[in-house]
C-alpha positions as CSV (number, residue, x, y, z in Angstrom):
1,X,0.4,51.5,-4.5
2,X,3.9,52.3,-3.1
3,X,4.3,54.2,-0.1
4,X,4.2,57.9,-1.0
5,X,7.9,59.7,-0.6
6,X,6.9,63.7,0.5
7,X,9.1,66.5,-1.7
8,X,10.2,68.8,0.9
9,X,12.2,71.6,1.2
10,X,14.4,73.5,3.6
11,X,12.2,76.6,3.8
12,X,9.2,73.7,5.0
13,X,11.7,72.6,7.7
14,X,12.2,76.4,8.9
15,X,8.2,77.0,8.6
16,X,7.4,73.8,10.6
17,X,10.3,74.7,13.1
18,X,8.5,78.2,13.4
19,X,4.7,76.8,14.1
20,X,5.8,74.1,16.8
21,X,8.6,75.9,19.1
22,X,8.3,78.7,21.3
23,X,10.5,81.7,19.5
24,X,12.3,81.8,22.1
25,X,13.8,78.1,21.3
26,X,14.0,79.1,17.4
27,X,17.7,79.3,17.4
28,X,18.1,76.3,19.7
29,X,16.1,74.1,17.4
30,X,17.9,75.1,14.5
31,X,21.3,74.5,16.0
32,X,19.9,70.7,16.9
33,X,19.0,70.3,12.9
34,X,22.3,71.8,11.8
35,X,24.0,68.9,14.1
36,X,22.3,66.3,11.6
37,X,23.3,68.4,8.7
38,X,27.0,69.2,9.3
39,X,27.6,65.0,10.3
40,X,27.2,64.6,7.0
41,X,24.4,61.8,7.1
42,X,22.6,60.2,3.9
43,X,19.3,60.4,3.3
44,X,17.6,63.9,1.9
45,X,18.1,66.5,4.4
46,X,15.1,67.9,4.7
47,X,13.1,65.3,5.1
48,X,14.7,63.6,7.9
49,X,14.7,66.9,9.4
50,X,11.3,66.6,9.5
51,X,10.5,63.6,10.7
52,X,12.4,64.6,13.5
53,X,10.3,67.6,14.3
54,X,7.2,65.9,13.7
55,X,8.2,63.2,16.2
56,X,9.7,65.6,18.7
57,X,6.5,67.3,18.8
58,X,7.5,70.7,19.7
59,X,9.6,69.4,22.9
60,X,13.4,70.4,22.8
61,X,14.2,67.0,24.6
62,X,12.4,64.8,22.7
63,X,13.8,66.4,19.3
64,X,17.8,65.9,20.6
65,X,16.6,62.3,21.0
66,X,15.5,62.3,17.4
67,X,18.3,64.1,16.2
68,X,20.1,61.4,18.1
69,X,17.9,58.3,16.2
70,X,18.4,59.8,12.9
71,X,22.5,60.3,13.1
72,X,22.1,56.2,13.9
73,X,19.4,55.0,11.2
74,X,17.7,57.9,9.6
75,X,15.1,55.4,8.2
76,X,13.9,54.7,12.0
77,X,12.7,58.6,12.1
78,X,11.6,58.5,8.4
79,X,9.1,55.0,9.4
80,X,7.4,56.5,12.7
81,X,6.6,60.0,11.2
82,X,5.6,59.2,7.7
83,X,4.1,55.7,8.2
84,X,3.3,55.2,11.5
85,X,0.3,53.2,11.0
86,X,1.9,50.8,8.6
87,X,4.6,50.2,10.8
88,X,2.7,49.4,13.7
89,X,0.2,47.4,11.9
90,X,1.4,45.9,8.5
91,X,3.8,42.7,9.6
92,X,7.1,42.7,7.9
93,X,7.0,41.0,3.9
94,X,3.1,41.3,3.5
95,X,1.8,41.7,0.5
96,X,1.2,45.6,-0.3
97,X,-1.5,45.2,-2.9
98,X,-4.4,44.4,-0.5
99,X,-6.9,46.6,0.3
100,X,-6.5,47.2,3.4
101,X,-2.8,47.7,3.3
102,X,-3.8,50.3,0.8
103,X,-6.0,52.2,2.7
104,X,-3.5,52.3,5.9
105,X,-0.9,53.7,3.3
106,X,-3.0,56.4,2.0
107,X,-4.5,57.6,5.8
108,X,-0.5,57.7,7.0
109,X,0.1,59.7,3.9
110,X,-3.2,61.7,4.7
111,X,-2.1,62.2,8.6
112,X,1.5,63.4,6.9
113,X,0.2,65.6,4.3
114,X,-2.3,67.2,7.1
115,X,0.4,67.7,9.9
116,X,2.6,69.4,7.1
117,X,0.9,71.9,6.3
118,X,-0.6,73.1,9.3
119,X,-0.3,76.9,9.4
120,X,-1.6,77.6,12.8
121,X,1.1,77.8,15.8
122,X,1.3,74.4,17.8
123,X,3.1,75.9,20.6
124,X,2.4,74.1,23.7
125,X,1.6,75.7,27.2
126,X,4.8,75.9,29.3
């Protein structure tokens, strides 16, 4: 089993972007995703977009900083929000087709899939 690869779109970016930050933040966030955008970076849009917002987690701060990792190695936001598990705990050239490799594969792409579509608002206290 490969590591699953989510199919995301730009209307999940602006739904996720609505459930985590305060409305008041809205247009701030969205000027912070558009920096990504408009540098012309590789790696599909709208999912790096989203790793960043899943690992800013609702913080303004945090999410420059991710904006900030993903304009130097997109992949780096892409590892820690869809596979976090694997990356902390599946050493570098193992073999993928063990079981238990398997089943930390499919709970990181379980955690992903859960955290996506969330529908209630994650806004934190201020």
């Amino acid at each position: 089993m490969e590591q699953p690869v989510p199919d995301v779109t730009d209307s999940d970016v602006t739904r996720v972007v609505r459930r985590d930050f305060q409305s008041d933040q809205v247009v701030a966030v969205m000027a912070l995703l558009r920096e990504y955008e408009t540098a012309q970076w590789e790696g599909g849009h709208p999912r790096v977009l989203l790793a960043t917002l899943k690992l800013a987690e609702g913080d303004l701060d945090s999410l420059r900083r991710q904006i900030d990792v993903a304009k130097t190695d997109y992949r780096d936001v892409l590892a820690c929000a869809e596979y976090p598990q694997y990356m902390r705990s599946v050493p570098p050239g193992a073999d993928g087709s063990g079981q238990e490799v398997q089943g930390v594969i499919q709970r990181d792409w379980t955690q992903y899939q859960n955290w996506l579509t969330e529908t209630y608002p994650k806004i934190r206290e201020q």
